[in-house]
Structures are given as C-alpha cells and as structure tokens.
Backbone as CSV, one residue per row, in Angstrom:
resi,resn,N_x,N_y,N_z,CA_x,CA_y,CA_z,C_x,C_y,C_z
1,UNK,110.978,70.422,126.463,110.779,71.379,125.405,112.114,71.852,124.832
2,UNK,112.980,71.884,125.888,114.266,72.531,125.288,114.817,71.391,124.495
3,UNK,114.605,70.177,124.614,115.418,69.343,123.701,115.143,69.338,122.410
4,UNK,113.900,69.556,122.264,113.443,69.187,120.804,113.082,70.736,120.124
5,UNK,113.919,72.116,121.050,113.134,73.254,120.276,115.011,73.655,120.070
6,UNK,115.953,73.346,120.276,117.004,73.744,120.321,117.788,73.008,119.044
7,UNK,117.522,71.738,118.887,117.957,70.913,117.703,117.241,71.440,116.906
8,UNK,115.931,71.672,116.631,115.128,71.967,115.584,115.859,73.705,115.038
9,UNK,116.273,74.633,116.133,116.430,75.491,115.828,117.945,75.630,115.141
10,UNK,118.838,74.842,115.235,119.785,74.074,114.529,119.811,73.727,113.183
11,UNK,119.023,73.338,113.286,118.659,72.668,112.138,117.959,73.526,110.780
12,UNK,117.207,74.542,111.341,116.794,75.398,110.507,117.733,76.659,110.266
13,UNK,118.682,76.640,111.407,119.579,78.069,110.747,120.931,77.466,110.215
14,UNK,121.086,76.397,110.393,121.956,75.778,109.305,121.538,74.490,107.856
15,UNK,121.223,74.215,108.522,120.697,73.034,107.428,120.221,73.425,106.221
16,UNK,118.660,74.016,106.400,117.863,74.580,105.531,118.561,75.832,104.670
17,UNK,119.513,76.626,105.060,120.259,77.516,103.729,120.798,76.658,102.533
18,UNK,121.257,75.389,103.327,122.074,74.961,102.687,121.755,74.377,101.249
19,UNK,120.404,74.107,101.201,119.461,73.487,100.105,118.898,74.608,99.415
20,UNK,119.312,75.956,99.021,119.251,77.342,98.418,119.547,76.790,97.328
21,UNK,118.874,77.818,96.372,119.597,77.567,95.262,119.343,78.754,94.571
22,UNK,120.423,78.693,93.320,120.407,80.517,92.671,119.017,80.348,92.150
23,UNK,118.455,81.364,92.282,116.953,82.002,91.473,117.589,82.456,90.248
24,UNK,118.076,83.385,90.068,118.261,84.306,89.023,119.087,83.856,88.074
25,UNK,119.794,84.265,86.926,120.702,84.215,86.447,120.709,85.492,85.430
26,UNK,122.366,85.749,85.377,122.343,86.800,84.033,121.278,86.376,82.461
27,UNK,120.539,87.461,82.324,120.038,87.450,81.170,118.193,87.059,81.618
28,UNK,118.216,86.376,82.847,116.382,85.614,82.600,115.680,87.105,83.207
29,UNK,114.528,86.526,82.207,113.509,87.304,82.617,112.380,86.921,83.206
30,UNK,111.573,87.596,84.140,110.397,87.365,84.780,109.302,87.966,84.907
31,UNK,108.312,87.794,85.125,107.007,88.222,84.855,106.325,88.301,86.188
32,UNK,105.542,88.757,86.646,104.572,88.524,88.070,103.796,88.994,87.602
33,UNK,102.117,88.322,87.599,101.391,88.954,87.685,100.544,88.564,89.269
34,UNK,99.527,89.569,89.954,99.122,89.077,90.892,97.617,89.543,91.615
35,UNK,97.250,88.740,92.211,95.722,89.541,92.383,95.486,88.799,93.779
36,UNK,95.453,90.113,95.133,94.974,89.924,96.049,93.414,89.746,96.599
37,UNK,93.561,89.624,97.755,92.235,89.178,98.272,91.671,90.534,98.548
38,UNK,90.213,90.970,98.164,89.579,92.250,98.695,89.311,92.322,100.621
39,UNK,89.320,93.461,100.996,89.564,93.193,102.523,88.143,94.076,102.577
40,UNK,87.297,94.748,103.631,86.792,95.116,104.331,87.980,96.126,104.459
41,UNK,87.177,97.468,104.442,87.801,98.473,104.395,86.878,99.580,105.844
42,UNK,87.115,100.055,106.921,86.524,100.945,107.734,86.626,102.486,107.043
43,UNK,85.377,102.559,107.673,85.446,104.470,107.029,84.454,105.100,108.122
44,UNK,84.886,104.876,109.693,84.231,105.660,110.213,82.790,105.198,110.899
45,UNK,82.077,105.150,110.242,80.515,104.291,111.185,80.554,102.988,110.287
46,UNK,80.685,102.512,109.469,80.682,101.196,108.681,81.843,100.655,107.602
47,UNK,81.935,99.119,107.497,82.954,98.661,106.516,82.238,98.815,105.185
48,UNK,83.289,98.767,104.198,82.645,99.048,102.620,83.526,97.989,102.069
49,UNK,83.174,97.246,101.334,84.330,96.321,100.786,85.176,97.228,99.232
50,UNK,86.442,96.557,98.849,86.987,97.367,98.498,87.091,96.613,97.280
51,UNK,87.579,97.204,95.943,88.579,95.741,95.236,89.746,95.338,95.367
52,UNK,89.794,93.958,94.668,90.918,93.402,95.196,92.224,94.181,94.361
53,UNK,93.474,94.209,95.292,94.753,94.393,94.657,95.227,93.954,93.304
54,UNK,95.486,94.617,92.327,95.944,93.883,91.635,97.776,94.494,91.102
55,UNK,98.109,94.178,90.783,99.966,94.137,90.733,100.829,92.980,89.278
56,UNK,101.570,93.969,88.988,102.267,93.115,87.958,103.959,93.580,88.352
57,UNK,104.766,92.785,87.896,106.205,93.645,87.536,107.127,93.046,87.030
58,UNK,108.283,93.600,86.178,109.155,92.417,85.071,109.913,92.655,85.965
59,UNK,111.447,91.842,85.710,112.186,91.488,86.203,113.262,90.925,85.416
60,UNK,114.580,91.520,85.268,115.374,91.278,84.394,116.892,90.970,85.160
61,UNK,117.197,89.879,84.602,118.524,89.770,85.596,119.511,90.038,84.917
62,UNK,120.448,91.070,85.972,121.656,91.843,85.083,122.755,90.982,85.711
C-alpha cells in the first residue's frame, strides 16, 4: 500500500499544480448563475421538503 499511496501522493502535490492555469484576467467578466438540489428539511416530528437554492453573482476582474 505504501508504494503505490506515497508516489501517487507525489504526484498530486506536485505534478498536478503544475498544469494550473490563470482563470482570470484584468478586465473579464463573469456571470454564475446556479440552482441547487431541494433537500428534506426537519422541523421537529416530520421532514417538509424545501425549494431548491437558487444563487447568481458577477464577477469582475480588477
């Protein structure tokens, strides 16, 4: 186990940064919009289902 969990772990804390790349740049803009999954919500003697999340937000690179 140690042979193949020690290289692997190698490998992911160096290797894999290395293939990063910039996201952002001065000037872009971004958008998110997003819509989660509704969960089962407890309230005491029974679940009630809820609605789902929903979320937006811009994003401007300075």
């Amino acid at each position: 186990m140690k042979k193949f969990f020690l290289p692997f772990l190698a490998m992911t804390l160096f290797v894999i940064p290395v293939m990063a790349q910039n996201t952002f740049n001065k000037g872009d803009r971004v958008v998110n919009l997003s819509v989660g999954f509704g969960s089962g919500l407890y309230s005491g003697s029974a679940y009630s289902n809820v609605t789902p999340a929903i979320a937006g937000s811009y994003e401007y690179g300075v």
